[in-house]
C-alpha positions in Angstrom: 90.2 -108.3 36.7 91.3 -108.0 40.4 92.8 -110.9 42.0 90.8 -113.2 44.0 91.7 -111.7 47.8 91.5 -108.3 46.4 88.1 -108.9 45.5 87.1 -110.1 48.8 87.9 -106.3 50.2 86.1 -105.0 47.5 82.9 -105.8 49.7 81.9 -103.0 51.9 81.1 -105.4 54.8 84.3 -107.3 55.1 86.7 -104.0 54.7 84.8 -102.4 57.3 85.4 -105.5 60.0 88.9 -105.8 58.9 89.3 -101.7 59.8 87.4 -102.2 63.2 89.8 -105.4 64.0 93.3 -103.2 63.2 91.2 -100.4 65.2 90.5 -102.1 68.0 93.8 -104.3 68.2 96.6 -102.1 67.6 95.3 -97.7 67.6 92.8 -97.8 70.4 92.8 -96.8 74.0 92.4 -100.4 75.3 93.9 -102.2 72.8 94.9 -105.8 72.7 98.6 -105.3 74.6 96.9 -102.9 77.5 94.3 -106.0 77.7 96.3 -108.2 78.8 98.1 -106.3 81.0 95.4 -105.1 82.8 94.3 -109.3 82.9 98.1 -109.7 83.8 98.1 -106.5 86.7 94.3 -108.0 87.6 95.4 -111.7 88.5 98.5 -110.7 90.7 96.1 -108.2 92.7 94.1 -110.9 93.2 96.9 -113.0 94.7 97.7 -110.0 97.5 94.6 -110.0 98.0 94.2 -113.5 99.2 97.5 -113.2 100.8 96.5 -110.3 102.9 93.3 -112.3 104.0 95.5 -115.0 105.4 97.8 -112.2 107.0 94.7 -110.8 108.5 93.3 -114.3 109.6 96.8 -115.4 111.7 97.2 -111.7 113.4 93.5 -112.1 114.9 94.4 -115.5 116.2 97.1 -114.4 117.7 95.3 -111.3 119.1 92.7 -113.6 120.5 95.4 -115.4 122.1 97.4 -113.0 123.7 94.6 -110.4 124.5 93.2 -113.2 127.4 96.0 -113.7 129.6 98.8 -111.6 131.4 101.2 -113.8 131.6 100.4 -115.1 127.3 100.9 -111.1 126.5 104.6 -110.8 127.9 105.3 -113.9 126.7 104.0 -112.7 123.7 105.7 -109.3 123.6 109.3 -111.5 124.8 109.2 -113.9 121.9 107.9 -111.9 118.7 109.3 -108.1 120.0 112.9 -109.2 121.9 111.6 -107.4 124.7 112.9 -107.8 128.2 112.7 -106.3 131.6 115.0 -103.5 133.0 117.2 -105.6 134.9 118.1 -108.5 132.8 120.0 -108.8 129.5 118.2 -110.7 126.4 120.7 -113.2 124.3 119.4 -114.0 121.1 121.1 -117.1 119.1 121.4 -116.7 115.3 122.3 -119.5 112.5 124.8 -118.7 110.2 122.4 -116.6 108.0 121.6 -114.0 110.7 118.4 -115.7 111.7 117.1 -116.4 115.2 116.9 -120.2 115.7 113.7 -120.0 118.1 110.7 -118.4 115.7 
């Protein structure tokens, strides 16, 4: 006589399920692991994504801004792009970790 858990695989039903789990968790294609790093890969696209949004979202406000006016664009183009006019000189005034005070 077979022990009591042995007996349990005997049945054709409950051998077969067990195969299909070890299949389907451990040999195939998309097992278990590549699951969850797919889930894993999945949620931090998701993040760029939303990050990029808000990237997008500040550059047109700022495009709106500075597309109006003249005088806003080379302000504009002063501040965010150090740049200057041909005859004068540009000082820029850094912190102690190399980082322009004015942002």
């Amino acid at each position: 006589m077979l022990p009591k858990r042995f007996r349990l695989l005997q049945n054709f039903y409950v051998a077969t399920s067990l195969g299909l789990l070890v299949w389907m968790t451990f040999i195939d294609a998309n097992d278990l692991p590549m699951q969850v790093r797919n889930w894993w890969k999945l949620r931090e696209l998701d993040r760029e994504i939303t990050f990029y949004k808000d990237q997008i979202k500040t550059v047109q406000t700022e495009r709106r801004e500075v597309l109006g006016n003249d005088r806003l664009r080379e302000k504009y183009a002063r501040e965010k792009y150090l740049m200057k006019k041909p005859t004068e000189d540009v000082f820029v005034v850094v912190d102690e970790h190399n980082e322009p005070l004015e942002k």
